[in-house]
C-alpha positions as CSV (number, residue, x, y, z in Angstrom):
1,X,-30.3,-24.7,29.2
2,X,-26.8,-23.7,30.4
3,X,-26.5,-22.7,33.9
4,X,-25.0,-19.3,34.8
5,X,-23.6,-20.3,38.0
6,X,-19.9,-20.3,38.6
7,X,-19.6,-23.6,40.6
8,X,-21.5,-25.4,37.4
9,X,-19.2,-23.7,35.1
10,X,-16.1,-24.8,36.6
11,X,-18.0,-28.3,37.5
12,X,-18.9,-28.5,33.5
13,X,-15.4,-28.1,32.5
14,X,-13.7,-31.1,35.1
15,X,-15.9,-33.5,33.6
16,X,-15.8,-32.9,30.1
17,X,-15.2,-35.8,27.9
18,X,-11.9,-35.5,26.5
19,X,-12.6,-34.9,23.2
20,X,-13.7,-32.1,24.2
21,X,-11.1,-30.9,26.6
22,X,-8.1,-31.1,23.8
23,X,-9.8,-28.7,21.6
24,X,-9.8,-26.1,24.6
25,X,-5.9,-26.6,24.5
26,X,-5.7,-23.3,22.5
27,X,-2.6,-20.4,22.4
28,X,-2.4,-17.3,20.5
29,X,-1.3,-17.9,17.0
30,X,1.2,-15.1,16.1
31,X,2.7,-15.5,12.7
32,X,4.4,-13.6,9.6
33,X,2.1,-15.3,6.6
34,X,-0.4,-13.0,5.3
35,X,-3.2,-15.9,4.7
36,X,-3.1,-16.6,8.5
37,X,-3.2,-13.0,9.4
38,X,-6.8,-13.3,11.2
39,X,-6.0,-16.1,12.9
40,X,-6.1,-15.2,16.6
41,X,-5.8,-19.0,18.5
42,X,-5.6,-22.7,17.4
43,X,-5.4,-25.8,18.7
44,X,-1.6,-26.9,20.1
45,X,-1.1,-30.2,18.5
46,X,2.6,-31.7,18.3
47,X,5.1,-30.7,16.1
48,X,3.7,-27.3,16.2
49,X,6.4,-24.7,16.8
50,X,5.7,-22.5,19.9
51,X,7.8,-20.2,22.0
52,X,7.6,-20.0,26.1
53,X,6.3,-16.5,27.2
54,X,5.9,-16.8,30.7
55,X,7.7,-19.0,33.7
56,X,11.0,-20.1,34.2
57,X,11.5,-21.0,30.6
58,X,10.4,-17.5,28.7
59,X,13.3,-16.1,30.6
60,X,16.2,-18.6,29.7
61,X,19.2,-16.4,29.9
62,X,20.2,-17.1,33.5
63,X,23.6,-16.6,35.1
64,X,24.3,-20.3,35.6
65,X,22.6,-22.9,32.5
66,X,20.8,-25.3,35.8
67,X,18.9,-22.3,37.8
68,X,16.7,-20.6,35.4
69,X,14.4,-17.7,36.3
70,X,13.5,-15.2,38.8
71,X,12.2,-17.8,41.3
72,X,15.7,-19.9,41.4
73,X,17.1,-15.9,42.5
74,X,18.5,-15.7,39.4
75,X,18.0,-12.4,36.5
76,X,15.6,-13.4,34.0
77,X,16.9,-13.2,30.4
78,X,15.4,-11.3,27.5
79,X,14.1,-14.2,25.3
80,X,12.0,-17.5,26.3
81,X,12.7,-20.6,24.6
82,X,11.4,-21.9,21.0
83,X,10.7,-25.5,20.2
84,X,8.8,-27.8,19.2
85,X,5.5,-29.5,20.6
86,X,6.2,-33.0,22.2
87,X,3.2,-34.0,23.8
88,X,-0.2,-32.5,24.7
89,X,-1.8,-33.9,27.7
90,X,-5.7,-33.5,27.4
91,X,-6.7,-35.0,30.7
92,X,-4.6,-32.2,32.7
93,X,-4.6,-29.5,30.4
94,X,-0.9,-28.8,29.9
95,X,1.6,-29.2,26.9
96,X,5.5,-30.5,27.1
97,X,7.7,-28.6,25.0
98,X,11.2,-29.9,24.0
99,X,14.1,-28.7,26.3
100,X,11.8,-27.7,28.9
101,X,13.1,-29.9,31.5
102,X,14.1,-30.1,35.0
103,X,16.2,-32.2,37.2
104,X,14.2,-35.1,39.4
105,X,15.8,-35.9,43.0
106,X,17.4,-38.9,41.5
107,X,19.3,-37.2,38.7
108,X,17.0,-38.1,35.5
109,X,15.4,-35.2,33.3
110,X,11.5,-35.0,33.5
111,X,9.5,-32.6,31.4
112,X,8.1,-29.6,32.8
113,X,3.8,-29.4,31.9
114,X,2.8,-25.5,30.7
115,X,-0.1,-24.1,30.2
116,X,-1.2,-23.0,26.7
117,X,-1.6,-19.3,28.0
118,X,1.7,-19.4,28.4
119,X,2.9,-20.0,25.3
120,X,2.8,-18.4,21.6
121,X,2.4,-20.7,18.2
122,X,5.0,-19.4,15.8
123,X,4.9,-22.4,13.1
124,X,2.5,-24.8,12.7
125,X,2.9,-28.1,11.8
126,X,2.5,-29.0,8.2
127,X,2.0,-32.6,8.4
128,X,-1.6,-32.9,8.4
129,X,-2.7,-31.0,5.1
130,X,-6.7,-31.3,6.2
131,X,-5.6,-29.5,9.4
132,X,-4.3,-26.5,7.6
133,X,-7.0,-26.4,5.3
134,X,-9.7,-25.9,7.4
135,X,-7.8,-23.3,9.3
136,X,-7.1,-21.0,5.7
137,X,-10.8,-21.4,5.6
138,X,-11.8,-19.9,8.7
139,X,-9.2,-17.2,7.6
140,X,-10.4,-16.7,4.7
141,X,-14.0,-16.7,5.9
142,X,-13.2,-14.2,8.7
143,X,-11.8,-11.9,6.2
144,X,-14.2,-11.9,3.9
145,X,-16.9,-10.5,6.4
């Protein structure tokens, strides 16, 4: 039996195995091909193609190119930033996106982590031929009912 109690919940989802925690890595699939059209989330994997919704990065169009976003005190542009997938991190929860960086104290460019609810998948990743056929299926099985 599942417990109902918040504390549990939250509890239940630290100590998930981590198998279990990268399938939770989910964003909203938005997308122009008619056979994915009831396809609401999937899985971020690399190489997928997403675009940055919300932060410093989904408003990119800052006055100067190294202080992005309204928390720098800069205006926040009109567009966020599309690129690819470069690494999911299942323990924490959080994806790196390419050109999402920022500046350490000692010069070098780090990543910046985001959260999957912060993002949108806009291509996915055609590599893995299994992978996109078992998503057409649960299209296809969605529309059918």
């Amino acid at each position: 039996m599942v417990s109902k109690k918040a504390g549990k919940q939250r509890q239940a989802q630290t100590d998930a195995p981590i198998h279990v925690r990268r399938k939770r890595i989910r964003a909203r699939l938005i997308t122009d091909d008619p056979d994915l059209a009831s396809i609401r989330s999937v899985t971020v994997r690399v190489g997928d193609e997403v675009e940055v919704l919300r932060g410093d990065f989904g408003f990119p169009n800052s006055v100067k190119a190294d202080s992005r976003g309204k928390r720098l005190g800069q205006s926040r542009g009109r567009s966020g930033i599309k690129s690819k997938v470069v690494g999911v991190n299942a323990k924490s929860g959080f994806i790196l996106v390419e050109g999402v960086t920022t500046a350490t104290a000692d010069g070098k460019e780090e990543a910046l982590p985001i959260h999957p609810s912060n993002l949108i998948v806009i291509k996915l990743y055609d590599g893995d031929p299994l992978r996109i056929k078992r998503i057409m299926e649960r299209s296809n099985g969605g529309a059918e009912q």
